[in-house]
C-alpha positions as CSV (number, residue, x, y, z in Angstrom):
1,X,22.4,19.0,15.0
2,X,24.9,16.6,15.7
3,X,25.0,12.7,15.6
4,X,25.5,10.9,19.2
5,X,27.8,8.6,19.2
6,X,26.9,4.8,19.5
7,X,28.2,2.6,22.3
8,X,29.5,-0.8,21.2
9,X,31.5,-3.2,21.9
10,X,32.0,-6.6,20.8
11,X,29.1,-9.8,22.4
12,X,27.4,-7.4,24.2
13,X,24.2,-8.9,26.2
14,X,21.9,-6.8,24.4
15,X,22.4,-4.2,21.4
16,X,19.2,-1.2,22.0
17,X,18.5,0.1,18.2
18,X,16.4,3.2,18.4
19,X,14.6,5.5,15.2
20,X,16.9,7.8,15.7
21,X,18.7,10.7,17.7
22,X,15.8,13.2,19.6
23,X,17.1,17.0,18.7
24,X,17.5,17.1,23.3
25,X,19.9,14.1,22.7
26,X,21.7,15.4,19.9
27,X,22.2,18.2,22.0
28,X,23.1,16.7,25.3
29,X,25.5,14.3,23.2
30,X,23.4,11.0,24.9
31,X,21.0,8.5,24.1
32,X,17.2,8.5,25.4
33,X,17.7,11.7,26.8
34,X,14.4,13.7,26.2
35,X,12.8,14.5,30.1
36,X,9.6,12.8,28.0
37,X,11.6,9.6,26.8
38,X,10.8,7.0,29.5
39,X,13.7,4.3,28.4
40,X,15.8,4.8,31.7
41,X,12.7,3.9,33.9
42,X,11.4,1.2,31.6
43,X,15.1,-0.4,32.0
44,X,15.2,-0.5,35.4
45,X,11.3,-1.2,36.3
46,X,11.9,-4.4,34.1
47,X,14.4,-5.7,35.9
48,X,17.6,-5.0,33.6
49,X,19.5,-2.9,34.9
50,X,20.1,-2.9,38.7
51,X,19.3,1.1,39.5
52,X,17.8,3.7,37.5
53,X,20.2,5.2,35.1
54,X,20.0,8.7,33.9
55,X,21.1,9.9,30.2
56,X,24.2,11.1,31.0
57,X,25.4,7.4,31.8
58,X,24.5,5.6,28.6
59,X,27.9,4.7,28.8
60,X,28.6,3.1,32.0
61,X,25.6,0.5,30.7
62,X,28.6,-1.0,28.2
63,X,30.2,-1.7,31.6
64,X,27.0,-4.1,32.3
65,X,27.0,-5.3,28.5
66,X,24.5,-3.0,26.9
67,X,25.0,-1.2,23.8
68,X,23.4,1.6,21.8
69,X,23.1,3.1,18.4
70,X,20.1,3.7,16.2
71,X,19.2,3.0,12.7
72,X,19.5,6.3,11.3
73,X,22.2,9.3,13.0
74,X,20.5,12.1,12.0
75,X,18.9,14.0,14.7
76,X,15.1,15.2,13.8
77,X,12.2,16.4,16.0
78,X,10.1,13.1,15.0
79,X,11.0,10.1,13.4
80,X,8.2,10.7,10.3
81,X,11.1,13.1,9.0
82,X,13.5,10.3,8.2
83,X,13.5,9.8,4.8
84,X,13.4,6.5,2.7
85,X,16.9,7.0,1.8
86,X,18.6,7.4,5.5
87,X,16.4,4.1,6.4
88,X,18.1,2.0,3.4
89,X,21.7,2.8,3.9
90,X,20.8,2.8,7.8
91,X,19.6,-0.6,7.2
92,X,22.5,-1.8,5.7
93,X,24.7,-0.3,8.5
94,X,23.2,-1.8,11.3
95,X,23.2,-5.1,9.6
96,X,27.3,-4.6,9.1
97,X,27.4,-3.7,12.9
98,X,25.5,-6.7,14.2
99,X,27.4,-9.0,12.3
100,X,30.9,-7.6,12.9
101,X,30.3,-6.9,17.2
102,X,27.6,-10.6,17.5
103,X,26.0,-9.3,20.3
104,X,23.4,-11.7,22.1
105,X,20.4,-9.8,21.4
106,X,19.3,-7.0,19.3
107,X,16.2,-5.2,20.9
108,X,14.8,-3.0,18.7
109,X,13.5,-0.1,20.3
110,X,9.8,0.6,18.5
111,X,7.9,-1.5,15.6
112,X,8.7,0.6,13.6
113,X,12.9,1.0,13.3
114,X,11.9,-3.0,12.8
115,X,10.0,-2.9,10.4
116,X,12.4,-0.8,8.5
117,X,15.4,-3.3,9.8
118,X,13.5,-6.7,8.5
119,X,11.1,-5.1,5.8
120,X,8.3,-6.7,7.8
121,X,5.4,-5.7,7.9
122,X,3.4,-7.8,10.6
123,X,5.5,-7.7,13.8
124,X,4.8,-9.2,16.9
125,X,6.3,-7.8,20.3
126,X,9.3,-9.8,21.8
127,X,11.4,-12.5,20.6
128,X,10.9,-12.5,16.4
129,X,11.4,-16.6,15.0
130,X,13.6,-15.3,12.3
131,X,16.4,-13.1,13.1
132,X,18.1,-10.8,10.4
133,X,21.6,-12.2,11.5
134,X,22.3,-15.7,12.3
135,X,23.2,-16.7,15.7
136,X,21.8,-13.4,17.4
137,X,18.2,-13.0,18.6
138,X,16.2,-10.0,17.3
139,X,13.7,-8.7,20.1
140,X,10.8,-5.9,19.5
141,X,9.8,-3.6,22.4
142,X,8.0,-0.6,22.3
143,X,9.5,3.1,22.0
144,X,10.2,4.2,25.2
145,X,9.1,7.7,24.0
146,X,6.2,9.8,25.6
147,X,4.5,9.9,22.7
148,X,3.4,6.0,22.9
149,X,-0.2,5.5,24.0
150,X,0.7,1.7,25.7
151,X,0.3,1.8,29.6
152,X,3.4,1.6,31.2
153,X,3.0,-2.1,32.6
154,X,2.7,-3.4,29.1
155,X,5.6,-1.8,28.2
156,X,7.6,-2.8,31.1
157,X,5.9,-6.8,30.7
158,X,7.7,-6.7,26.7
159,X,10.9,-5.5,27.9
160,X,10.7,-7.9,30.8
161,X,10.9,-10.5,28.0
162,X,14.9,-10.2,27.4
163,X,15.7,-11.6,30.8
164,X,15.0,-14.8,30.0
165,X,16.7,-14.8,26.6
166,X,19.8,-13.5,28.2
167,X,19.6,-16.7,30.7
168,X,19.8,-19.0,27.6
């Protein structure tokens, strides 16, 4: 399996940080783009982007000042297989990338890639009162993925939560 590769730029609106590649991404070479992943809808139904994106164009979104790229590269089936090891030196990538490209926001996409960012443990959703780089806002929304048992409102209502950061 094959890395995807990340879609930066410099002060981008908002920078989404997922776990890591799904084996369907890794093979389709884009982001979010297992049929079960629900990020494209959750964009859209929250007001973010203006239509409903598919996969395939997780790069156009740079054109609207959203980034990807994900904690760890390695593709695996769930995120339990990525090992201590890939989270540290993930960690201390992602930290290099937010500092170098500043972009507005950091939404971290799941408690979990977080937790593993900040070394938190308690977590609340939305805006966090200490970010991880100064002068950028880190934001925690649920995983988009399938798997998560939150009705699809409350996920929508969390991510609904960057628009007014970005009107700061």
């Amino acid at each position: 399996m094959n890395p995807i590769n990340d879609h930066l730029k410099e002060n981008l609106k908002i920078l989404f940080v997922g776990f890591n590649p799904s084996i369907r991404s890794s093979e389709l070479g884009h982001h979010y783009a297992n049929p079960n992943n629900r990020f494209w809808r959750i964009l859209y139904d929250a007001g973010i982007t203006p239509r409903k994106y598919d996969a395939t164009e997780d790069a156009k979104l740079l054109e609207l000042g959203y980034g990807f790229t994900n904690i760890v590269q390695r593709p695996t089936k769930a995120a339990d297989e990525i090992t201590k090891e890939e989270y540290k030196l993930g960690k201390e990538i992602l930290k290099k990338k937010v500092e170098q490209l500043k972009p507005k926001v950091v939404c971290f996409v799941g408690k979990g890639v977080y937790q593993q960012y900040s070394g938190l443990k308690v977590i609340q959703w939305g805006r966090q009162t200490k970010s991880m780089v100064p002068g950028v806002v880190d934001f925690v929304a649920p995983s988009s993925s399938g798997l998560v048992r939150m009705k699809m409102e409350e996920i929508v209502d969390i991510y609904k939560g960057l628009a007014p950061i970005l009107s700061e």
